[in-house]
PDB file of N, CA, C and O in Angstrom, chain B, residues numbered from 101:
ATOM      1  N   UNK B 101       0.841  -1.178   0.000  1.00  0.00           N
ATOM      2  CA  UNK B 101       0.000   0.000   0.000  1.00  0.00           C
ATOM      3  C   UNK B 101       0.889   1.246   0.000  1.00  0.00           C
ATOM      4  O   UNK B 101       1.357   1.768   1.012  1.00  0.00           O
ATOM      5  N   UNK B 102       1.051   1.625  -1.165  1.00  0.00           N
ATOM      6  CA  UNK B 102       1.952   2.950  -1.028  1.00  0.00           C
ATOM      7  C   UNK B 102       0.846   4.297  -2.040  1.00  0.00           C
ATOM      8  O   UNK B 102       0.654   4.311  -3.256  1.00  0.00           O
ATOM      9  N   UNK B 103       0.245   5.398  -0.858  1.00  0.00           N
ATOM     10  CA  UNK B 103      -0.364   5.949  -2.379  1.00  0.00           C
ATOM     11  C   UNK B 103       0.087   7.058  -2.974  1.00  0.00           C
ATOM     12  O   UNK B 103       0.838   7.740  -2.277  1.00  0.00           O
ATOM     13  N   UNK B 104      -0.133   7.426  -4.000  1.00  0.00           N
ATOM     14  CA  UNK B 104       0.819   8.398  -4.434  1.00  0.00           C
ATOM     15  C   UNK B 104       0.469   9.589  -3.747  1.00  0.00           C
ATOM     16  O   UNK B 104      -0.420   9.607  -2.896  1.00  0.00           O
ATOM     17  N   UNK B 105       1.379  10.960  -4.206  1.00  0.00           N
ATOM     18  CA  UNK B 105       1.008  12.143  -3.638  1.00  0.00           C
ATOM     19  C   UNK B 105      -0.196  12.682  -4.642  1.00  0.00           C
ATOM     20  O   UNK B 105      -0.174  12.645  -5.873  1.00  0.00           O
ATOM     21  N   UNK B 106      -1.177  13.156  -3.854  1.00  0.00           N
ATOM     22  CA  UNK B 106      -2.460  13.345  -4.328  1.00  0.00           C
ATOM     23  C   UNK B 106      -2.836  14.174  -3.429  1.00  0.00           C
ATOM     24  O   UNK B 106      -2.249  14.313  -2.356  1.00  0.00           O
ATOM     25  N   UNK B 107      -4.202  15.024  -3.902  1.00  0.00           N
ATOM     26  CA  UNK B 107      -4.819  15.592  -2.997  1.00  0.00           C
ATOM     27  C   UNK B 107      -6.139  15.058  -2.457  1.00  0.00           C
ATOM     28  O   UNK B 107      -7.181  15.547  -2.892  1.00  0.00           O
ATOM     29  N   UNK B 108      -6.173  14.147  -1.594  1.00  0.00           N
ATOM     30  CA  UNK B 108      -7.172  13.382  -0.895  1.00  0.00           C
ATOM     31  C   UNK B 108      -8.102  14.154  -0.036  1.00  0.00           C
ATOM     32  O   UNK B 108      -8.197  14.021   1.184  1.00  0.00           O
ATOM     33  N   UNK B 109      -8.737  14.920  -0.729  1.00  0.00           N
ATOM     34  CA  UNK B 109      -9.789  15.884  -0.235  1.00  0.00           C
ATOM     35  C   UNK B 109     -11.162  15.946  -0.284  1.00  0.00           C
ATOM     36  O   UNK B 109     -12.008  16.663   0.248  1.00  0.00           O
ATOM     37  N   UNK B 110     -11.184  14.794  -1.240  1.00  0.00           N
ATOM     38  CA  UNK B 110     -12.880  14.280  -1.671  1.00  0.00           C
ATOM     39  C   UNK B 110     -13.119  12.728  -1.413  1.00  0.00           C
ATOM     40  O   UNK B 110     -12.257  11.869  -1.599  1.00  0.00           O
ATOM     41  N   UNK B 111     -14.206  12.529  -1.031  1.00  0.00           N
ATOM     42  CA  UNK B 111     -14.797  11.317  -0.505  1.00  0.00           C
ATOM     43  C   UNK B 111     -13.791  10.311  -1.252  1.00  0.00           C
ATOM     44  O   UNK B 111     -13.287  10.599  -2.337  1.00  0.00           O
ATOM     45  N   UNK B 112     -13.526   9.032  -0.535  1.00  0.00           N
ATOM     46  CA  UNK B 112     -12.932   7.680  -0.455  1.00  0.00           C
ATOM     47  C   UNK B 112     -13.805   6.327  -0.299  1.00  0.00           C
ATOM     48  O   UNK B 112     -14.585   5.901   0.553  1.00  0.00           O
ATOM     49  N   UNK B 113     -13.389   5.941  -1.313  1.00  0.00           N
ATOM     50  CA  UNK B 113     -14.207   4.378  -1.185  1.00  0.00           C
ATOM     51  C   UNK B 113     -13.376   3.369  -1.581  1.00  0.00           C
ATOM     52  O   UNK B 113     -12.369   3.486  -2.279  1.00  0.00           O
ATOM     53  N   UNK B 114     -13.916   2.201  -1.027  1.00  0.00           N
ATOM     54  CA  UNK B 114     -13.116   0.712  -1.355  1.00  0.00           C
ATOM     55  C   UNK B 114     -14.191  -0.132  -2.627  1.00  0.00           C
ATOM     56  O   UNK B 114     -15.404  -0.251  -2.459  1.00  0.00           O
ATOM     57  N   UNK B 115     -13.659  -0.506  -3.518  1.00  0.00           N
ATOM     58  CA  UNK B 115     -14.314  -1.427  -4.142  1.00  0.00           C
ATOM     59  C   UNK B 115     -13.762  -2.600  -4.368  1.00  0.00           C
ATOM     60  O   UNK B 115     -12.703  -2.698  -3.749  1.00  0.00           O
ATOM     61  N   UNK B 116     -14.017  -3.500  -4.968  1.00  0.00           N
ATOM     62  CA  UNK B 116     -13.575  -5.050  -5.068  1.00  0.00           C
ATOM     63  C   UNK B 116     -13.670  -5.586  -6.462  1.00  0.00           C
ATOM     64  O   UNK B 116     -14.832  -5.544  -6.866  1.00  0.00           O
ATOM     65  N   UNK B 117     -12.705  -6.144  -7.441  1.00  0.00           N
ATOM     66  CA  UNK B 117     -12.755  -6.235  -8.738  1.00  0.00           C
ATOM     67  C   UNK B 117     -12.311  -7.888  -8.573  1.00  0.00           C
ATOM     68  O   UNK B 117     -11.611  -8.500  -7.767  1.00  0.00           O
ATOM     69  N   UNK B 118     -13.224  -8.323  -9.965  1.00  0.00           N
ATOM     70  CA  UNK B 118     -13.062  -9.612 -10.035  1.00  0.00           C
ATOM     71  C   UNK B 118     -12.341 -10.156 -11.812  1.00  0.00           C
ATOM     72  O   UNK B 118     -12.974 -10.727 -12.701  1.00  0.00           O
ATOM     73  N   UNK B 119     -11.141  -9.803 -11.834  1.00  0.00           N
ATOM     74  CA  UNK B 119     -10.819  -9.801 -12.971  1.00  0.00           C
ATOM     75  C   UNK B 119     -10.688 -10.831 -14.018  1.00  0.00           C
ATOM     76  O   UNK B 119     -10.657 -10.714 -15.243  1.00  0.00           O
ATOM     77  N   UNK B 120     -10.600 -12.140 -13.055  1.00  0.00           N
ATOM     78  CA  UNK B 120     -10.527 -13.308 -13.251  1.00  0.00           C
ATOM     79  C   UNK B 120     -11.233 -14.455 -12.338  1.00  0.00           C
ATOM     80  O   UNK B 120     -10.956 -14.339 -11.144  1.00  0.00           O
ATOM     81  N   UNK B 121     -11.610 -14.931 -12.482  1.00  0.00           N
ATOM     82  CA  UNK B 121     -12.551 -15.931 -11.568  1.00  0.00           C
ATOM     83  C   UNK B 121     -11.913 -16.665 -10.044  1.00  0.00           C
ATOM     84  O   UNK B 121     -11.282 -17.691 -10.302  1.00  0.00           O
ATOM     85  N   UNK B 122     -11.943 -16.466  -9.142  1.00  0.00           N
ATOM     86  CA  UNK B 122     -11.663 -16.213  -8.192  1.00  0.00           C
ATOM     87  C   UNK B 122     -10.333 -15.375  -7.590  1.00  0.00           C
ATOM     88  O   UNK B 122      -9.757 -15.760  -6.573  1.00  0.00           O
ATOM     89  N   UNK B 123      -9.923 -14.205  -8.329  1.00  0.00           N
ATOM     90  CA  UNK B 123      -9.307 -13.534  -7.984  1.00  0.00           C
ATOM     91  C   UNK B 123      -9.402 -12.436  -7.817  1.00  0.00           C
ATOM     92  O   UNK B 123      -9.197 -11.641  -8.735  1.00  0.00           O
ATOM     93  N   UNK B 124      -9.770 -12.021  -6.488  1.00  0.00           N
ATOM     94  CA  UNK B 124     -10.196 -10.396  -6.290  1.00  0.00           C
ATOM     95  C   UNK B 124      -9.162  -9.658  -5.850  1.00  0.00           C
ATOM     96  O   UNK B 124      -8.194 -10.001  -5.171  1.00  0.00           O
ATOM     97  N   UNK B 125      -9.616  -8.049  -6.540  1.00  0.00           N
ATOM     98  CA  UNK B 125      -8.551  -7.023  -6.265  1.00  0.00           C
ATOM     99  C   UNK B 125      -9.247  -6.018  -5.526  1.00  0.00           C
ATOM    100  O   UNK B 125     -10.470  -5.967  -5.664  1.00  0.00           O
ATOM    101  N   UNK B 126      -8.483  -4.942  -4.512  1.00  0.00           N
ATOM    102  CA  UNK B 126      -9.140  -4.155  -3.859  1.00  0.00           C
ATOM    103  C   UNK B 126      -8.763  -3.127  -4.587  1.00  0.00           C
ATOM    104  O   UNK B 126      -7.779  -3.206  -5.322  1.00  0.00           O
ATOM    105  N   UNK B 127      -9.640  -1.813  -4.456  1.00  0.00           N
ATOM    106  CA  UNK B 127      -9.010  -0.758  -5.363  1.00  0.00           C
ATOM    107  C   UNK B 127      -9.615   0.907  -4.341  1.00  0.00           C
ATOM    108  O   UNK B 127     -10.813   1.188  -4.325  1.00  0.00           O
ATOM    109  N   UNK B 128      -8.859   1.547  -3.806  1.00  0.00           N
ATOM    110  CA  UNK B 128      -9.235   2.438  -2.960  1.00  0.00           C
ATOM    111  C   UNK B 128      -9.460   3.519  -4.183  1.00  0.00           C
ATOM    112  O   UNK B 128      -8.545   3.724  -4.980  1.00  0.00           O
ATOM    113  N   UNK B 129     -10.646   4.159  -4.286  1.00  0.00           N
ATOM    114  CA  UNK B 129     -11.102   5.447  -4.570  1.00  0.00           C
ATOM    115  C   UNK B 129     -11.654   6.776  -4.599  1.00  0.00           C
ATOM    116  O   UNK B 129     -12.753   6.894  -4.055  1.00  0.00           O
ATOM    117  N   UNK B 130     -11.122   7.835  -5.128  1.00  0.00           N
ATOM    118  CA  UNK B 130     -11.887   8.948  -4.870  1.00  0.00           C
ATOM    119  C   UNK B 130     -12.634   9.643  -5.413  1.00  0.00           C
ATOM    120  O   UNK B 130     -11.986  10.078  -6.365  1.00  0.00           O
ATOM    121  N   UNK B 131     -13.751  10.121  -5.453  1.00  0.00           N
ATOM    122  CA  UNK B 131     -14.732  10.637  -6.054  1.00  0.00           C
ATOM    123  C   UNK B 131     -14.093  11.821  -6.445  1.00  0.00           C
ATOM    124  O   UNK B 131     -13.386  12.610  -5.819  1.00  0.00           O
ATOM    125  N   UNK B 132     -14.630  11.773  -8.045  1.00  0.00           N
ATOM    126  CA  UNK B 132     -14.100  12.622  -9.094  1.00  0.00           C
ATOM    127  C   UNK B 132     -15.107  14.121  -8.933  1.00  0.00           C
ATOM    128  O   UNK B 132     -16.277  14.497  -9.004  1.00  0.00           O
ATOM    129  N   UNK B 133     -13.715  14.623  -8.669  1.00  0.00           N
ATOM    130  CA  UNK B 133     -14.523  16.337  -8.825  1.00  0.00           C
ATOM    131  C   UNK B 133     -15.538  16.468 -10.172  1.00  0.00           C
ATOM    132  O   UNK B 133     -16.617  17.047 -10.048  1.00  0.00           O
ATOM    133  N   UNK B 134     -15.081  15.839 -11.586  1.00  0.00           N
ATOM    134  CA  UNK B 134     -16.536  16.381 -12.077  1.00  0.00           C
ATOM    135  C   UNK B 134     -17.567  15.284 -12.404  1.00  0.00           C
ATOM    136  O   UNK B 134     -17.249  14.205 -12.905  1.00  0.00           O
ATOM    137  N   UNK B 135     -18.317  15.494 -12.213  1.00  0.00           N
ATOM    138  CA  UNK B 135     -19.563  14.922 -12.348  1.00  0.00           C
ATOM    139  C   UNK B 135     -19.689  13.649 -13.482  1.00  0.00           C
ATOM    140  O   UNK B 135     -20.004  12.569 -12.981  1.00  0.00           O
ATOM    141  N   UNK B 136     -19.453  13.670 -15.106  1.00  0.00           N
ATOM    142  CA  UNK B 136     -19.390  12.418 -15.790  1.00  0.00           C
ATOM    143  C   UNK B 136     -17.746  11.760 -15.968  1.00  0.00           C
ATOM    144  O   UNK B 136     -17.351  11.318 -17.047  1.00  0.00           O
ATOM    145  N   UNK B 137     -17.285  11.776 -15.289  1.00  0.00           N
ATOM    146  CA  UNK B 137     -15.812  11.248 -15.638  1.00  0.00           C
ATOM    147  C   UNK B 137     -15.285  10.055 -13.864  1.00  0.00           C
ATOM    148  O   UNK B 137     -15.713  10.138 -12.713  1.00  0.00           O
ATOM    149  N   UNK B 138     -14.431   9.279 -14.376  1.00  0.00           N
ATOM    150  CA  UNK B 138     -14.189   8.332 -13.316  1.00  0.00           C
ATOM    151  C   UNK B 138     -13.554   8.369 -12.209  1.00  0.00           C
ATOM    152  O   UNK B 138     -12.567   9.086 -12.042  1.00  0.00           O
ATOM    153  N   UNK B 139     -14.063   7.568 -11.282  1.00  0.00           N
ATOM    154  CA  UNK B 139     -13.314   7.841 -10.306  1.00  0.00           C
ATOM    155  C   UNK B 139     -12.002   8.159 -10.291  1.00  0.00           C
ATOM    156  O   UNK B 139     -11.668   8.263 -11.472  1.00  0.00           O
ATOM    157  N   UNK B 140     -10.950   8.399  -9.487  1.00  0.00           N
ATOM    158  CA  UNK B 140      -9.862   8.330  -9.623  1.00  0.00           C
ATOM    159  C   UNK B 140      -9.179   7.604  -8.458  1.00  0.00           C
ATOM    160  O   UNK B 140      -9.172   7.802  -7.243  1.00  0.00           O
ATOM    161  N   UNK B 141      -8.458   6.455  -9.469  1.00  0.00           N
ATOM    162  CA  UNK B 141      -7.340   5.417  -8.238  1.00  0.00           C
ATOM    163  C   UNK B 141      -6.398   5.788  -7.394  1.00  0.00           C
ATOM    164  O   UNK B 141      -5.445   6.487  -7.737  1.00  0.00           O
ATOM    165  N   UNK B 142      -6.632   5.236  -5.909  1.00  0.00           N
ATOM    166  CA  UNK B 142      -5.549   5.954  -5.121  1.00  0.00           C
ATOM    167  C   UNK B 142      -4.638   4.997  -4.789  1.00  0.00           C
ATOM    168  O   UNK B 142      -3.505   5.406  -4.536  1.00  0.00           O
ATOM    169  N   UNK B 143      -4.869   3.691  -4.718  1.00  0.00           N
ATOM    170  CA  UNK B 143      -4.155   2.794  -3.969  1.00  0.00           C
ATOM    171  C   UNK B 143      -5.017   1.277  -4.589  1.00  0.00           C
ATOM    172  O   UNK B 143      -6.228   1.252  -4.808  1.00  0.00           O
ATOM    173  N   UNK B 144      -4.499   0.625  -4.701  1.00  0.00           N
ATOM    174  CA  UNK B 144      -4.394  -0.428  -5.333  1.00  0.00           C
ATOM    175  C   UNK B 144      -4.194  -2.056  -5.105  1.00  0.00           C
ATOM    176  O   UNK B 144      -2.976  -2.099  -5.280  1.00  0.00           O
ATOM    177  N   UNK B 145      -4.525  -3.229  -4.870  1.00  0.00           N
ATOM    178  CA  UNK B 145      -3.845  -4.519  -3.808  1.00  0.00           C
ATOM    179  C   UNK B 145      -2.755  -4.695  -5.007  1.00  0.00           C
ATOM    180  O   UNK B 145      -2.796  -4.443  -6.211  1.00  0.00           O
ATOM    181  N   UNK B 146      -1.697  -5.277  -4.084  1.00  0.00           N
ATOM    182  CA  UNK B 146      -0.614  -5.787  -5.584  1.00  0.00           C
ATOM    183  C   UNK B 146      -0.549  -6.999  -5.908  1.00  0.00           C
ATOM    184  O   UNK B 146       0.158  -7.468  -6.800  1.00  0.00           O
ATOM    185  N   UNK B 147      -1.584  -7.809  -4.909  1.00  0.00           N
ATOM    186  CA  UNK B 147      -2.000  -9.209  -5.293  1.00  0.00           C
ATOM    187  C   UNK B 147      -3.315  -9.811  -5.180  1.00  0.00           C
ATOM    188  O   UNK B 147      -4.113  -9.257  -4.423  1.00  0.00           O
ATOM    189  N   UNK B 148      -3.695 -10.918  -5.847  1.00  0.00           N
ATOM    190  CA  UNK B 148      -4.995 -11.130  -5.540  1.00  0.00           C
ATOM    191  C   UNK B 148      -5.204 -11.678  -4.405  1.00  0.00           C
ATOM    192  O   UNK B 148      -4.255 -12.144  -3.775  1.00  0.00           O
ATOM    193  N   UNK B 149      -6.798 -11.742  -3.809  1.00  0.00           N
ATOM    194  CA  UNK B 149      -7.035 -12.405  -2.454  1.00  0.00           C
ATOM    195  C   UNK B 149      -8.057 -13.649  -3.127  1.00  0.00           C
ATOM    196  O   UNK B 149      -8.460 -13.783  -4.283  1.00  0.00           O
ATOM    197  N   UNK B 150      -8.238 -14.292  -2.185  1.00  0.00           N
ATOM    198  CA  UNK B 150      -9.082 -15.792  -2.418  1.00  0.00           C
ATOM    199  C   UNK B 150     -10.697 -15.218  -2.449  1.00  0.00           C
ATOM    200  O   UNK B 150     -11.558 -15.470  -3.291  1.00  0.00           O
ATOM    201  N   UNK B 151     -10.761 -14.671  -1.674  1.00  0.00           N
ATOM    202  CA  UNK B 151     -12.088 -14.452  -1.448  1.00  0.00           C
ATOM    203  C   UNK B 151     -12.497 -12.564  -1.826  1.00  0.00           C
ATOM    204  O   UNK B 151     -11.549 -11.780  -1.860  1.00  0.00           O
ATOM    205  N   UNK B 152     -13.634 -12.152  -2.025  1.00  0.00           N
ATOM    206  CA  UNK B 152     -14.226 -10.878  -1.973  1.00  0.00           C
ATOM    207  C   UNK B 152     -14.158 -10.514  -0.605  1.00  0.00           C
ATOM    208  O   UNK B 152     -13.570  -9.490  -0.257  1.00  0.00           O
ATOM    209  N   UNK B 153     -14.752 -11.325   0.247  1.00  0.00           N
ATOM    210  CA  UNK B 153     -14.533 -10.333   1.848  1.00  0.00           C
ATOM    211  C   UNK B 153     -13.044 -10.687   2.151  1.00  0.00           C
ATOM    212  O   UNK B 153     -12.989 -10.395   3.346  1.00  0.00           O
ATOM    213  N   UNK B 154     -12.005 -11.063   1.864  1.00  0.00           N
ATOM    214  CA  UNK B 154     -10.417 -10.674   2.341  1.00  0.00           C
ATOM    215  C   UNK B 154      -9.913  -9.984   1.527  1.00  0.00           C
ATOM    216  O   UNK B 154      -8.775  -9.576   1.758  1.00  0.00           O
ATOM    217  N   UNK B 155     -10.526  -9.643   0.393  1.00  0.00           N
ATOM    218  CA  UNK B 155     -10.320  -8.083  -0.895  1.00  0.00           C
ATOM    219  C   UNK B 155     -10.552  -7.122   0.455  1.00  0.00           C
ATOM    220  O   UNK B 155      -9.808  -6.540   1.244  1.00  0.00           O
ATOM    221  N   UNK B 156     -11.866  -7.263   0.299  1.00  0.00           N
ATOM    222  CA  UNK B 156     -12.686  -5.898   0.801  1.00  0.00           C
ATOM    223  C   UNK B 156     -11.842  -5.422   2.242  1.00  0.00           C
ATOM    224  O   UNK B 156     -11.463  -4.308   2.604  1.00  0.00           O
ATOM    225  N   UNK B 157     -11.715  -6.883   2.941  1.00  0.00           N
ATOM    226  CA  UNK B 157     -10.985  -6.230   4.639  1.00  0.00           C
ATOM    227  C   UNK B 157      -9.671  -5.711   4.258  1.00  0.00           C
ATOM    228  O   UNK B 157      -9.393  -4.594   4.695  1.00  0.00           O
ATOM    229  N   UNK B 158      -8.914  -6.239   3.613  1.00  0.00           N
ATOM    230  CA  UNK B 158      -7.396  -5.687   2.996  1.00  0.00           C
ATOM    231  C   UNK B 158      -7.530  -4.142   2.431  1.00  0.00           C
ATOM    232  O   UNK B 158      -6.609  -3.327   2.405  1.00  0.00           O
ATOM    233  N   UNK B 159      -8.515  -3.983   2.106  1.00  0.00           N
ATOM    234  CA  UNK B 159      -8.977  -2.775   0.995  1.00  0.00           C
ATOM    235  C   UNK B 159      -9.547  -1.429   2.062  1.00  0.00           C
ATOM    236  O   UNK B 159      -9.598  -0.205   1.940  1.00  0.00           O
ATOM    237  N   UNK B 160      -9.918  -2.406   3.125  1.00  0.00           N
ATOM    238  CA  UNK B 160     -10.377  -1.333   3.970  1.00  0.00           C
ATOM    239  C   UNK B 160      -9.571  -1.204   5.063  1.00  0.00           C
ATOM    240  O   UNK B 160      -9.490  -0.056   5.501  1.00  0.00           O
ATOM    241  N   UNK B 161      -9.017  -1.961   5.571  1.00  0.00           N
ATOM    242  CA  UNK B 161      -7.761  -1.127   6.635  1.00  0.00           C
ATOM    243  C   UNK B 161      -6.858  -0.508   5.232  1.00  0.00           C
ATOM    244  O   UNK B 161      -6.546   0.621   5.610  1.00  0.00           O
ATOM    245  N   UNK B 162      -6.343  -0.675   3.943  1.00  0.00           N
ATOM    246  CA  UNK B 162      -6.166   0.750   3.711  1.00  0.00           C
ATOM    247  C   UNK B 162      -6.421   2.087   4.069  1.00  0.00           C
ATOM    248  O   UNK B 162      -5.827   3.072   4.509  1.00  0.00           O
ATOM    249  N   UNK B 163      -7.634   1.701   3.674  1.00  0.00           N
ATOM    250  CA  UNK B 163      -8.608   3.022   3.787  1.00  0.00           C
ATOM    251  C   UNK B 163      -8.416   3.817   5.301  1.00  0.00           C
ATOM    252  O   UNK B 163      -8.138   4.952   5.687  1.00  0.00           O
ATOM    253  N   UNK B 164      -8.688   2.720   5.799  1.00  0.00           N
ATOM    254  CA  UNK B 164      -8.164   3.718   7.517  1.00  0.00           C
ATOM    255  C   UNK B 164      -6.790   4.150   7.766  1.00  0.00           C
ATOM    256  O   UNK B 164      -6.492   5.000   8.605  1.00  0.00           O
ATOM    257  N   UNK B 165      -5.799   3.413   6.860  1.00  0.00           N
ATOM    258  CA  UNK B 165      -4.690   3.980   7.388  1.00  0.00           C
ATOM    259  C   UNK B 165      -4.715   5.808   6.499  1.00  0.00           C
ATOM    260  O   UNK B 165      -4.485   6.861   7.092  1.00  0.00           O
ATOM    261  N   UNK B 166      -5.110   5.650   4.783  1.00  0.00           N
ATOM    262  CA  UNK B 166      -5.069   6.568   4.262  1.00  0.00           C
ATOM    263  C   UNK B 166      -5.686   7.573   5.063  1.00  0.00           C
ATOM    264  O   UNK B 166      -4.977   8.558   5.272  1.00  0.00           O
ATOM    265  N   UNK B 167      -6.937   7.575   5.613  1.00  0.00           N
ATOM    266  CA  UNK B 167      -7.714   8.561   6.567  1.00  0.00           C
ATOM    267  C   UNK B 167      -7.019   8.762   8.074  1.00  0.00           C
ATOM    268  O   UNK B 167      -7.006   9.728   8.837  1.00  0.00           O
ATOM    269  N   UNK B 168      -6.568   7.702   8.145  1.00  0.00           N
ATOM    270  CA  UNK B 168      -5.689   8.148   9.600  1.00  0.00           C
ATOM    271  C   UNK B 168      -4.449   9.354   9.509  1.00  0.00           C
ATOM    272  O   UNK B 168      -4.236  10.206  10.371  1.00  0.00           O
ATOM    273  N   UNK B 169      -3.651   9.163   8.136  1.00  0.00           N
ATOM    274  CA  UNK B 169      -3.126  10.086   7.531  1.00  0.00           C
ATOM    275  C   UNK B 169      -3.085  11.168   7.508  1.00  0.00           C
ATOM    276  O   UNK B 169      -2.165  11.938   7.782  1.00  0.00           O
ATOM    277  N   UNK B 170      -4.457  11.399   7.052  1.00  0.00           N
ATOM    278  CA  UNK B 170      -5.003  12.893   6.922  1.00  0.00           C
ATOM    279  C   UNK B 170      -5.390  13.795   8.033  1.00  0.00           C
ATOM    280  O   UNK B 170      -5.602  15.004   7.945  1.00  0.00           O
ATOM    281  N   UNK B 171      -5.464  12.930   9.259  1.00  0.00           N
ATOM    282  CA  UNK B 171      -6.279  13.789  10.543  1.00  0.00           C
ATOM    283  C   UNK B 171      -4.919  14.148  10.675  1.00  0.00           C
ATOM    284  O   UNK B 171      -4.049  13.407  10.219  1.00  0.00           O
ATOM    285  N   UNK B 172      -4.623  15.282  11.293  1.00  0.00           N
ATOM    286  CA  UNK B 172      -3.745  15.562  12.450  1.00  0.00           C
ATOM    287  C   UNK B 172      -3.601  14.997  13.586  1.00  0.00           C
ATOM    288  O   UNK B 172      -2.781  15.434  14.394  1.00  0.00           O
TER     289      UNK B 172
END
């Protein structure tokens, strides 16, 4: 989990991608300032997990560390 330098100022979400049949990826994102265009990737798994819920838990203590980050 390394994410790049960005400005992480707009909402964050975890999603879960299934690119291949039982191999899920977590993918941390942030909601795109404009309105029809895509999210934008912050952080990424660099391997697959077995299951969707050990994507998603991997995907989401990201997420807390990225937000832990940001508080002071």
């Amino acid at each position: 989990m390394s994410a790049p330098l960005i400005n992480l100022s707009g909402p964050l979400s975890v999603r879960v991608k299934e690119p291949s049949d039982g191999l899920f990826y977590w993918v941390v994102t942030q909601l795109s300032p404009e309105e029809h265009t895509a999210d934008i990737p912050i952080d990424t798994s660099d391997h697959p997990y077995p299951t969707h819920e050990a994507a998603l838990r991997a995907g989401a203590a990201c997420l807390k560390v990225l937000k832990s980050d940001l508080m002071p």
